[in-house]
N, C-alpha and C positions, 0 to 999 in steps of 0.2 A: 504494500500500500504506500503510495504517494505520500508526503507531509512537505505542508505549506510552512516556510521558514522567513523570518522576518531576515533583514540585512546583516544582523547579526545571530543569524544564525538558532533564533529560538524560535519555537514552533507556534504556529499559526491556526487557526481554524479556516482551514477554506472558505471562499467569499461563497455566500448562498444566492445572491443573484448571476447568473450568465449576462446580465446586460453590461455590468459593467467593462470598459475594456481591459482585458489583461495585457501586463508587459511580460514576453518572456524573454531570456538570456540564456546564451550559450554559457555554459559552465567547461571551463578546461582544466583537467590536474596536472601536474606537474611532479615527478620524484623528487623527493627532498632528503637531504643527508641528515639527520636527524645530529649529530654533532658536529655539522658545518665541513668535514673531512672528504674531498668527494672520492680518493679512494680508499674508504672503506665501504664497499658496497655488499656488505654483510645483510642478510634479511631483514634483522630486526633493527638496523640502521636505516630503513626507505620506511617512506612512506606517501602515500599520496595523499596529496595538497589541492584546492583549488590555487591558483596561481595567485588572487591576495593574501591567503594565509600563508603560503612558503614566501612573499616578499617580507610579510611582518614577521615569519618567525626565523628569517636571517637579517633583518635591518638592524640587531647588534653586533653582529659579525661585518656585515658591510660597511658598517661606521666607523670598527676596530681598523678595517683593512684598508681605507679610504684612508686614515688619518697614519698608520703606517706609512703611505705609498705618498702622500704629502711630505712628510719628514724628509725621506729617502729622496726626492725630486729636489727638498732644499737643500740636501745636505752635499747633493751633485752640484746643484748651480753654486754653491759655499764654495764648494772643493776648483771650480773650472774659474767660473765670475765673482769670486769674492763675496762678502758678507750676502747675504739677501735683501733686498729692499721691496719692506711694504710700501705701496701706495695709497 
């Protein structure tokens, strides 16, 4: 059986009128590494995701890696161009 799920995900009562217009959406999953590692491709490390929940449930790992890879880019232009300068 079907269940009608609110945006986040809690469930709904089906709407009792047909006149209203329904919206629907493609829903797509995504495998997700469950400890951020992508090769450990172990069973109980996947899992499927719709594609917002594996964004939000790596957006602390992308933020860790993002501000790694900024450091690493200043520490280059440091090392070639001298000090870094903010604007």
């Amino acid at each position: 059986m079907q269940t009608w799920r609110c945006g986040a995900g809690q469930r709904l009562r089906p709407p009792h009128s047909t006149i209203l217009p329904m919206q629907r959406t493609r829903v797509f999953l995504s495998t997700c590494h469950l400890d951020h590692d992508p090769q450990n491709n172990a069973a109980n490390n996947l899992a499927a995701l719709r594609q917002r929940c594996h964004i939000l449930h790596n957006a602390p790992e992308h933020r860790k890696r993002r501000a790694v890879t900024v450091r690493a880019r200043r520490a280059m232009g440091d090392l070639f161009e001298g000090p870094y300068q903010q604007l």
